[in-house]
Biopython code that builds the backbone (N, CA, C, O; Angstrom):
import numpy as np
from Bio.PDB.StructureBuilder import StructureBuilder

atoms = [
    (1, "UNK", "N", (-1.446, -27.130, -16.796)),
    (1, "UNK", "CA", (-1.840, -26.610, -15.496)),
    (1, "UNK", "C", (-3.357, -26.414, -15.513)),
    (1, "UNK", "O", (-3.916, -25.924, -16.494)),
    (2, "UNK", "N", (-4.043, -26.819, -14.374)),
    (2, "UNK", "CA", (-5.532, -26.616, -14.525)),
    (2, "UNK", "C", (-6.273, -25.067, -13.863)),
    (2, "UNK", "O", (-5.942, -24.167, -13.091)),
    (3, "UNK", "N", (-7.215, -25.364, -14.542)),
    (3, "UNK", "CA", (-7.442, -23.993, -13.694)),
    (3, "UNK", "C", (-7.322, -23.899, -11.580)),
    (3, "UNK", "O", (-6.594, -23.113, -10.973)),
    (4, "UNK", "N", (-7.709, -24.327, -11.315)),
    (4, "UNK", "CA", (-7.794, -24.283, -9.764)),
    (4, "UNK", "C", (-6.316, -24.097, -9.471)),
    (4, "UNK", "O", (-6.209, -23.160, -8.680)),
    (5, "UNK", "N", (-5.200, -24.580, -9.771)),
    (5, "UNK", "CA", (-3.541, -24.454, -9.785)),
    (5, "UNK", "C", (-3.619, -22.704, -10.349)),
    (5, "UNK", "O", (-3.135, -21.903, -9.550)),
    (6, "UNK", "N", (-4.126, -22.192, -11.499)),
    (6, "UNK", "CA", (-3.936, -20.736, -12.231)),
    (6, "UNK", "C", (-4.321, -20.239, -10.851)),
    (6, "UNK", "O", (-3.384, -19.790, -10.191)),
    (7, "UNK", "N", (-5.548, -20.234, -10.279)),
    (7, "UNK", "CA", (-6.536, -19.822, -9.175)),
    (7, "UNK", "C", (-5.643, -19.290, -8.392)),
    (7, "UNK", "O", (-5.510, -18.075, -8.252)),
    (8, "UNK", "N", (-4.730, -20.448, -7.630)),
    (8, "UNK", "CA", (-4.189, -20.296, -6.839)),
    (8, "UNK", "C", (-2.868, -19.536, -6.798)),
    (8, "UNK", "O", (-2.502, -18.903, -5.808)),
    (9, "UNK", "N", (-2.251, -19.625, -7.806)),
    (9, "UNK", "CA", (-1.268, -18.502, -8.568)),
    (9, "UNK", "C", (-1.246, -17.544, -8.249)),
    (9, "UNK", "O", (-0.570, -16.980, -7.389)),
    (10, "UNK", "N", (-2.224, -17.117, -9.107)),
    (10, "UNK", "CA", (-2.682, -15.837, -9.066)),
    (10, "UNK", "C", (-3.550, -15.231, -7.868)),
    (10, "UNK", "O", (-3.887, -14.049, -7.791)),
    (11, "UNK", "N", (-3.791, -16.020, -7.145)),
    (11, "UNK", "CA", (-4.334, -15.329, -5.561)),
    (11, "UNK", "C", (-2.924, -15.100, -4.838)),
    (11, "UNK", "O", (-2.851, -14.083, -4.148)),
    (12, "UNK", "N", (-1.700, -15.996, -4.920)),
    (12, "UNK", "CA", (-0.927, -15.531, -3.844)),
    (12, "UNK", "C", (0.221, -14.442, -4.619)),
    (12, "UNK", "O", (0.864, -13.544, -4.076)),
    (13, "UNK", "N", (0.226, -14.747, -5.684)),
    (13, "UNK", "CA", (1.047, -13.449, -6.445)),
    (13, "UNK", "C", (-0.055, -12.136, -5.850)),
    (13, "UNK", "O", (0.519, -11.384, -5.063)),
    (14, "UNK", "N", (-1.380, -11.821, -6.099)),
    (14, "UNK", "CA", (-2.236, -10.794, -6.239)),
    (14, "UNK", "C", (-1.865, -10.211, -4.070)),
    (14, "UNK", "O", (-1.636, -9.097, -3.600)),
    (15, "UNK", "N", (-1.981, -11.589, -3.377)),
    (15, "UNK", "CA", (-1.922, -10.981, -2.000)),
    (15, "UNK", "C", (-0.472, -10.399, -1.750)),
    (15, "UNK", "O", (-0.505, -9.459, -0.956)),
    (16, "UNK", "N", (0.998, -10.760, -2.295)),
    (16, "UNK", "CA", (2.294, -10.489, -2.241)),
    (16, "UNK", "C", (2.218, -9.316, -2.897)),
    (16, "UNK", "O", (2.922, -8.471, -2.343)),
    (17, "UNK", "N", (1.478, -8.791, -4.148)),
    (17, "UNK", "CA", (1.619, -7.372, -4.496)),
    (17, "UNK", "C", (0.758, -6.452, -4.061)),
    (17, "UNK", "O", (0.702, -5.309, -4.513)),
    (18, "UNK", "N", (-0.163, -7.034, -2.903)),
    (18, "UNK", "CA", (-0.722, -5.697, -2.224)),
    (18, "UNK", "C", (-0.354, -5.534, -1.157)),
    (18, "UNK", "O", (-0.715, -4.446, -0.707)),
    (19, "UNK", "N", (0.476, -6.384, -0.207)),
    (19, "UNK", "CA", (1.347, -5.941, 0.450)),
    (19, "UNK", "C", (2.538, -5.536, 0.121)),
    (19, "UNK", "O", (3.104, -4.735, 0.864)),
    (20, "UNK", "N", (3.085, -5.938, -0.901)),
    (20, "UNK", "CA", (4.588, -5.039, -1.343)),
    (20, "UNK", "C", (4.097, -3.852, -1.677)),
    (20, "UNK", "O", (4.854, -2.953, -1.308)),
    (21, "UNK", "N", (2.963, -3.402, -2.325)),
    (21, "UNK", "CA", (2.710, -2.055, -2.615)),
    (21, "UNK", "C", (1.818, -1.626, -2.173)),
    (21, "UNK", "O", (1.613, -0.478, -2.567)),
    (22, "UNK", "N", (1.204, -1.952, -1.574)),
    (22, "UNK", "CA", (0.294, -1.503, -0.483)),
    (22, "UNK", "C", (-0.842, -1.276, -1.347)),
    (22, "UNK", "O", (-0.789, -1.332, -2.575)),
    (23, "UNK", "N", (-2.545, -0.849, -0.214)),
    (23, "UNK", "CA", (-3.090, -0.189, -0.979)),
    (23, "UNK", "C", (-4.023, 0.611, 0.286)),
    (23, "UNK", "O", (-3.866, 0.336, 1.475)),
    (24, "UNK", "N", (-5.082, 1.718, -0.256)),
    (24, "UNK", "CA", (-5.675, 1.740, 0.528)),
    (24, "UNK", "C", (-7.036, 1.355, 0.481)),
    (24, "UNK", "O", (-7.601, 0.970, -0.543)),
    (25, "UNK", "N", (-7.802, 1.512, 2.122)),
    (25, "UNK", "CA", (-9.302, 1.074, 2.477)),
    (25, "UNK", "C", (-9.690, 2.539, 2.970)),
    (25, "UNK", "O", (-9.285, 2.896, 4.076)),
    (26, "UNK", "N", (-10.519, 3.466, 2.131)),
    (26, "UNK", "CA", (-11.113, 4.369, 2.788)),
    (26, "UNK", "C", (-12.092, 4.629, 1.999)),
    (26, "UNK", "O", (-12.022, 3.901, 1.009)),
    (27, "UNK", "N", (-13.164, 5.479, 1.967)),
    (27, "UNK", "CA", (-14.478, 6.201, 1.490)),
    (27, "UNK", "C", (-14.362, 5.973, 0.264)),
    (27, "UNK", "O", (-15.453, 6.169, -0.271)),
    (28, "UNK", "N", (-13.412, 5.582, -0.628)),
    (28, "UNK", "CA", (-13.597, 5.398, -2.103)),
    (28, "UNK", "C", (-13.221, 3.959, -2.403)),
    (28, "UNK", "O", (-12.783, 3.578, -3.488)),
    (29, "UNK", "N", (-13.456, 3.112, -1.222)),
    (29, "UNK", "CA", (-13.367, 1.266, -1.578)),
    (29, "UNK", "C", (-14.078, 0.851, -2.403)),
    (29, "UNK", "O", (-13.717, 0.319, -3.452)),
    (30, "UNK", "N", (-15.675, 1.120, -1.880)),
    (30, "UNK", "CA", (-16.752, 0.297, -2.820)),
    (30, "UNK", "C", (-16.685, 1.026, -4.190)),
    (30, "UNK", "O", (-17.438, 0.550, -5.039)),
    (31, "UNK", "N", (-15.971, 2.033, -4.549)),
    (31, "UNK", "CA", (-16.135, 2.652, -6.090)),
    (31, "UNK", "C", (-14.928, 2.130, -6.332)),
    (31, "UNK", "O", (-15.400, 1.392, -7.197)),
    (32, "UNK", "N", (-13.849, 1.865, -6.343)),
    (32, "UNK", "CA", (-12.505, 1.224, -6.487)),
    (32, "UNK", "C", (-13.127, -0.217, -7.103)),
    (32, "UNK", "O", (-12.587, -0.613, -8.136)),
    (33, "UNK", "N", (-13.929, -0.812, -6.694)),
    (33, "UNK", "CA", (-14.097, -2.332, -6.457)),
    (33, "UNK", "C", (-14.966, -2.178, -7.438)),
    (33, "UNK", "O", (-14.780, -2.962, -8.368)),
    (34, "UNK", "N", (-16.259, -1.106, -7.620)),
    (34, "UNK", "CA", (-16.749, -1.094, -8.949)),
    (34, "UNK", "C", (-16.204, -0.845, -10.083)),
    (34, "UNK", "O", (-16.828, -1.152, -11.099)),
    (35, "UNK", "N", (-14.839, -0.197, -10.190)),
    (35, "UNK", "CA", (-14.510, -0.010, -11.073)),
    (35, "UNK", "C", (-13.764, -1.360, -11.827)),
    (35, "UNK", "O", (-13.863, -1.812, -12.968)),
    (36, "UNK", "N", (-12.961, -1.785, -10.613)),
    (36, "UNK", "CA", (-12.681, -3.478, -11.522)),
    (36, "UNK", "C", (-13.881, -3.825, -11.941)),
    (36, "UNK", "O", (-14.066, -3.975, -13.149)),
    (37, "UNK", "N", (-14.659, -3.969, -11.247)),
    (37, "UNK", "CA", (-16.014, -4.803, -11.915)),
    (37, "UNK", "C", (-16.114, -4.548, -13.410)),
    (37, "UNK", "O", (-16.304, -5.132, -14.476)),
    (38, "UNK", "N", (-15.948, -3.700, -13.043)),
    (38, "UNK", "CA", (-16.717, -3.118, -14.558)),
    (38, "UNK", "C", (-15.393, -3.397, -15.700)),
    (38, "UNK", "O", (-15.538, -4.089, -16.708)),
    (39, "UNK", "N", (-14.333, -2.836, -15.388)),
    (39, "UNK", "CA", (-13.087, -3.895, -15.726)),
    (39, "UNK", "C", (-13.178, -4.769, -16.386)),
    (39, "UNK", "O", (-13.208, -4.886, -17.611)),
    (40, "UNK", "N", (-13.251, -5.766, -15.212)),
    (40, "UNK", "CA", (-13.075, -7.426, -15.003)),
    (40, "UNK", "C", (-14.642, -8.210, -15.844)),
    (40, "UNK", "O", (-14.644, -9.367, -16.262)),
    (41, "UNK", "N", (-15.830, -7.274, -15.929)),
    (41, "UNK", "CA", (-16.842, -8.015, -15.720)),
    (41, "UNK", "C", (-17.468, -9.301, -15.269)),
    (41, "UNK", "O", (-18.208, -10.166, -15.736)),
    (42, "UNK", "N", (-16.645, -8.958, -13.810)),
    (42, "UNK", "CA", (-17.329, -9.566, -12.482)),
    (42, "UNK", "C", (-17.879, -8.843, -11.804)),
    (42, "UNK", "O", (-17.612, -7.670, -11.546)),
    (43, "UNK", "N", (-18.910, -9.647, -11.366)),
    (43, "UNK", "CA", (-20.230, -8.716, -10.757)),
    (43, "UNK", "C", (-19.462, -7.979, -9.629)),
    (43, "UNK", "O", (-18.396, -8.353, -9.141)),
    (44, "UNK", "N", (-19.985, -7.157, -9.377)),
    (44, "UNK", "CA", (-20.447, -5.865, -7.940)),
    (44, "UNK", "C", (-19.831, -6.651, -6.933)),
    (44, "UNK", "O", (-18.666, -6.599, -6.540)),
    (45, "UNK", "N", (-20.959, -7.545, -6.487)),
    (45, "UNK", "CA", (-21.214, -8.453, -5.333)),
    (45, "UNK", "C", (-20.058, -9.139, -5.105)),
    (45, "UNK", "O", (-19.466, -8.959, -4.040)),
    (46, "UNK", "N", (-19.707, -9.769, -5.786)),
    (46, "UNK", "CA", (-18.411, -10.762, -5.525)),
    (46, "UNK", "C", (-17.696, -10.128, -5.842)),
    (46, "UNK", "O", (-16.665, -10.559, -5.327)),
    (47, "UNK", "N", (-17.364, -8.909, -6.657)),
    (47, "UNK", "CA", (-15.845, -8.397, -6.480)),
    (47, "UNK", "C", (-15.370, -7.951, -5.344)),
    (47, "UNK", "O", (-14.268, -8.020, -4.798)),
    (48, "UNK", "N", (-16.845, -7.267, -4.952)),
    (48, "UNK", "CA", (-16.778, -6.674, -2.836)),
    (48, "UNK", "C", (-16.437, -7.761, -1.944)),
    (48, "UNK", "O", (-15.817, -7.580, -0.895)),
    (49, "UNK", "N", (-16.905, -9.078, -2.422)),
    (49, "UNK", "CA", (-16.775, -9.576, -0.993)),
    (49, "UNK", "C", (-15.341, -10.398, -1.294)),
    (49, "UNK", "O", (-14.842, -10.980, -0.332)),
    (50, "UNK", "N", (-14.698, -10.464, -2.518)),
    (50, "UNK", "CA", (-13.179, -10.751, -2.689)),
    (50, "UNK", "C", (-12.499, -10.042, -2.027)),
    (50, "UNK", "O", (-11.657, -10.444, -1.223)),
    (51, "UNK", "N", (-12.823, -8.626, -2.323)),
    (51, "UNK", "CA", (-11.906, -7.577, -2.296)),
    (51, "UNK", "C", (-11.681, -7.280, -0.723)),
    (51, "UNK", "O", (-10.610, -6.964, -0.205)),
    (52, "UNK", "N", (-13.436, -7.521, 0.188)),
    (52, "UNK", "CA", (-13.137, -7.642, 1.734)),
    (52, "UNK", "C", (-12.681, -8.646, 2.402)),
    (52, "UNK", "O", (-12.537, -8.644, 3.625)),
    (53, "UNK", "N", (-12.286, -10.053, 1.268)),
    (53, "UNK", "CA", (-12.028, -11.275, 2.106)),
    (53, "UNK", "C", (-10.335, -10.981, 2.319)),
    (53, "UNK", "O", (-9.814, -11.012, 3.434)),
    (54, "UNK", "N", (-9.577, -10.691, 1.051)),
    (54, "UNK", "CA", (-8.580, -10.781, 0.850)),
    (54, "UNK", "C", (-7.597, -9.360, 1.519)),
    (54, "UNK", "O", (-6.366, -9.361, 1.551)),
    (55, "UNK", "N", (-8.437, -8.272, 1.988)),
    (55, "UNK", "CA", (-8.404, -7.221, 2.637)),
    (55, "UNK", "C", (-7.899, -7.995, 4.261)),
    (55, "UNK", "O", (-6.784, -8.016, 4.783)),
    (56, "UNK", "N", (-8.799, -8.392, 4.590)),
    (56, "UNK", "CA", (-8.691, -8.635, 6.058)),
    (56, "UNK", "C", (-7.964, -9.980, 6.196)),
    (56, "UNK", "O", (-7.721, -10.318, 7.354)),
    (57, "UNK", "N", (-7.536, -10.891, 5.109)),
    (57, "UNK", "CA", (-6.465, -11.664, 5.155)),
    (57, "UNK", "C", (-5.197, -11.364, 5.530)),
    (57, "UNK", "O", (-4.447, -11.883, 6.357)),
    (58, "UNK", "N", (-5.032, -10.131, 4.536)),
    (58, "UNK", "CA", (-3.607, -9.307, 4.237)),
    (58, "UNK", "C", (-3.646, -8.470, 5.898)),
    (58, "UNK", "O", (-2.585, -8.394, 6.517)),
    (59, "UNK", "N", (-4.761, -7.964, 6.424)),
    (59, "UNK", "CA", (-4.706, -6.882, 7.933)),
    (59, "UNK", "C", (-3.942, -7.871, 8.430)),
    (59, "UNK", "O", (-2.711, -7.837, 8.424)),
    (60, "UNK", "N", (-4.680, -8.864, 8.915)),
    (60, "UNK", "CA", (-4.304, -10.082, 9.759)),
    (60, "UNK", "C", (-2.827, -10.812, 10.062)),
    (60, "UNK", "O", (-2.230, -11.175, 11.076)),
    (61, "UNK", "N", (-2.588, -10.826, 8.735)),
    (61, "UNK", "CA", (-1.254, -11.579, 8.256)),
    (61, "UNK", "C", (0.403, -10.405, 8.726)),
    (61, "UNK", "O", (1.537, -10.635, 9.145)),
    (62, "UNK", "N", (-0.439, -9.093, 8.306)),
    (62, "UNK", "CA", (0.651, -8.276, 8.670)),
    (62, "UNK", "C", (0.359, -7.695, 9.797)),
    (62, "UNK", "O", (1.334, -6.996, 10.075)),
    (63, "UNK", "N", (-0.583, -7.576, 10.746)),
    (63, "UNK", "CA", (-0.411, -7.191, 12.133)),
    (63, "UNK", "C", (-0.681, -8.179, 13.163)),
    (63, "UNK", "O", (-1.505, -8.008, 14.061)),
    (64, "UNK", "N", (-0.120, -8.993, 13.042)),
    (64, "UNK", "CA", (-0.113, -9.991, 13.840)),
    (64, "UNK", "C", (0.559, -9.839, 14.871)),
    (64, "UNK", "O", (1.760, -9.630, 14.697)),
    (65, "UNK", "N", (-0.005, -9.894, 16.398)),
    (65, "UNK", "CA", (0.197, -9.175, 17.344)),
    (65, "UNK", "C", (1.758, -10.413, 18.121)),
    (65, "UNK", "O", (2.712, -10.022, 18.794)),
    (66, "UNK", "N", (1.439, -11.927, 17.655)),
    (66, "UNK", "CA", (2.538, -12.872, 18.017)),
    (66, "UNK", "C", (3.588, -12.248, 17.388)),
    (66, "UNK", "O", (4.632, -12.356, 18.032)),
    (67, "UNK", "N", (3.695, -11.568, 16.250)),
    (67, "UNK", "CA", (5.234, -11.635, 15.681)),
    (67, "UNK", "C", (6.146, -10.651, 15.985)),
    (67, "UNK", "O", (5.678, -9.572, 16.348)),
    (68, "UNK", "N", (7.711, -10.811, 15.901)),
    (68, "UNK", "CA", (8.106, -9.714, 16.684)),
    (68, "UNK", "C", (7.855, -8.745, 15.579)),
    (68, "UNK", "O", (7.341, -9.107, 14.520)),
    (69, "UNK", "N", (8.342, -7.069, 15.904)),
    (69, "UNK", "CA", (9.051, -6.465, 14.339)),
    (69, "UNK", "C", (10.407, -7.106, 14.247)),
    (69, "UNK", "O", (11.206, -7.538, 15.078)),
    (70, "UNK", "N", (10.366, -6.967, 12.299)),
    (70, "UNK", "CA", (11.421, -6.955, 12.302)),
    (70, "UNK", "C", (12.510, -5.582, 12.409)),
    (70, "UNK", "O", (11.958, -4.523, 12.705)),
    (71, "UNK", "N", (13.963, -5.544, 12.193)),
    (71, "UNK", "CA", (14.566, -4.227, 12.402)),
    (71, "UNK", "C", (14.067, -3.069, 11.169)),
    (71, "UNK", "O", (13.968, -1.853, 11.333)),
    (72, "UNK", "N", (13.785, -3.869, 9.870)),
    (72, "UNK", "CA", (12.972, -2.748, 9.060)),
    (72, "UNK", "C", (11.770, -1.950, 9.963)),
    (72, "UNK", "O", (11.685, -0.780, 10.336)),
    (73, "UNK", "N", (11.001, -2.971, 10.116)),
    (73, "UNK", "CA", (9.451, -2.068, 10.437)),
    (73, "UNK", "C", (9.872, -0.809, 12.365)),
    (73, "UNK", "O", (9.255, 0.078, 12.955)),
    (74, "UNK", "N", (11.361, -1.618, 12.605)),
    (74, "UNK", "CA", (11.494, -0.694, 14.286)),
    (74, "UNK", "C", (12.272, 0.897, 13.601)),
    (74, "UNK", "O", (12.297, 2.078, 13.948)),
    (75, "UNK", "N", (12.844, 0.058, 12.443)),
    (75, "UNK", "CA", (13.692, 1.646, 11.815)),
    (75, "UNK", "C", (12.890, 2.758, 11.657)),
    (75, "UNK", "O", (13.426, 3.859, 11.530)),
    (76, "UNK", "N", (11.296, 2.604, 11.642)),
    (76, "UNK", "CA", (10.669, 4.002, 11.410)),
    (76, "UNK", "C", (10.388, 4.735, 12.603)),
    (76, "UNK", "O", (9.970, 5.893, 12.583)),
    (77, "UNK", "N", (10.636, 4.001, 13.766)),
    (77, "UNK", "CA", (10.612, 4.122, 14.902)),
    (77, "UNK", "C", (12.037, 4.945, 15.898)),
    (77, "UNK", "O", (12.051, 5.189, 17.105)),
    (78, "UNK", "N", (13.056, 5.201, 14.915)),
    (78, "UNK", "CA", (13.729, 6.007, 15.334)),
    (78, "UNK", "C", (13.812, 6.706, 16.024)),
    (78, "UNK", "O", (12.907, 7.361, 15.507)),
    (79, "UNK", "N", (14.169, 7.475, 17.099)),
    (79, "UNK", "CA", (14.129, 8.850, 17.809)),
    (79, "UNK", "C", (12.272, 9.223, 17.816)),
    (79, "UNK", "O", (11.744, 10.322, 17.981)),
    (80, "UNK", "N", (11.782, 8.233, 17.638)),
    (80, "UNK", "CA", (10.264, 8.308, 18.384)),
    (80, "UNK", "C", (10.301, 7.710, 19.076)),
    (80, "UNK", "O", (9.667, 6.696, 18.784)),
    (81, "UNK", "N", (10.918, 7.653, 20.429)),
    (81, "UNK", "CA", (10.608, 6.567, 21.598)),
    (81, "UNK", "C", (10.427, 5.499, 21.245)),
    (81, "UNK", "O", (9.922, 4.764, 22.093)),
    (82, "UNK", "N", (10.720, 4.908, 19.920)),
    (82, "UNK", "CA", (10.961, 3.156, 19.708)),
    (82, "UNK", "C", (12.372, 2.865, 19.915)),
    (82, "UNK", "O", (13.017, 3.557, 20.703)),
    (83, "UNK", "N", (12.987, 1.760, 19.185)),
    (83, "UNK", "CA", (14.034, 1.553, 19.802)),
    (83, "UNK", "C", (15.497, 1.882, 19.550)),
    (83, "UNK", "O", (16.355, 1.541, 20.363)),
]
sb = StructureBuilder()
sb.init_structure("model")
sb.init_model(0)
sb.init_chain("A")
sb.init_seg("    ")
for serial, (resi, resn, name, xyz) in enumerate(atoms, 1):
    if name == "N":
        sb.init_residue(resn, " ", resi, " ")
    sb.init_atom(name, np.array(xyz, "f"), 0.0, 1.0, " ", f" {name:<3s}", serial, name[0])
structure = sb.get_structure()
């Protein structure tokens, strides 16, 4: 297997486990992202702008205003005026 095939692997395994487990985006992102860095020793720079590409991939993908809900995501919606 070459690398660009690993690449790709491991980008769509990495986007399937941050939506199965979620994560968050608030006031402690850019220190989150330094801390892989420092981790990973990959720079600052490109770990941020991974970390915001693949961020707003994952927003996108799951609030997508075309799709219906499904009955999971209406179930939290119970006896709150959903359905």
């Amino acid at each position: 297997m070459d690398d660009k095939r690993k690449g790709e692997i491991a980008y769509a395994f990495l986007k399937l486990r941050l939506k199965e487990d979620g994560f968050e985006i608030d006031q402690n992102f850019r220190r989150k992202i330094g801390n892989i860095a420092k981790k990973t020793g990959i720079p600052f720079k490109e770990t941020l702008e991974f970390g915001v590409q693949i961020s707003i991939e994952i927003l996108s993908e799951v609030s997508d205003p075309k799709k219906d809900p499904t009955e999971d995501e209406l179930a939290g919606f119970e006896g709150h005026g959903g359905h």
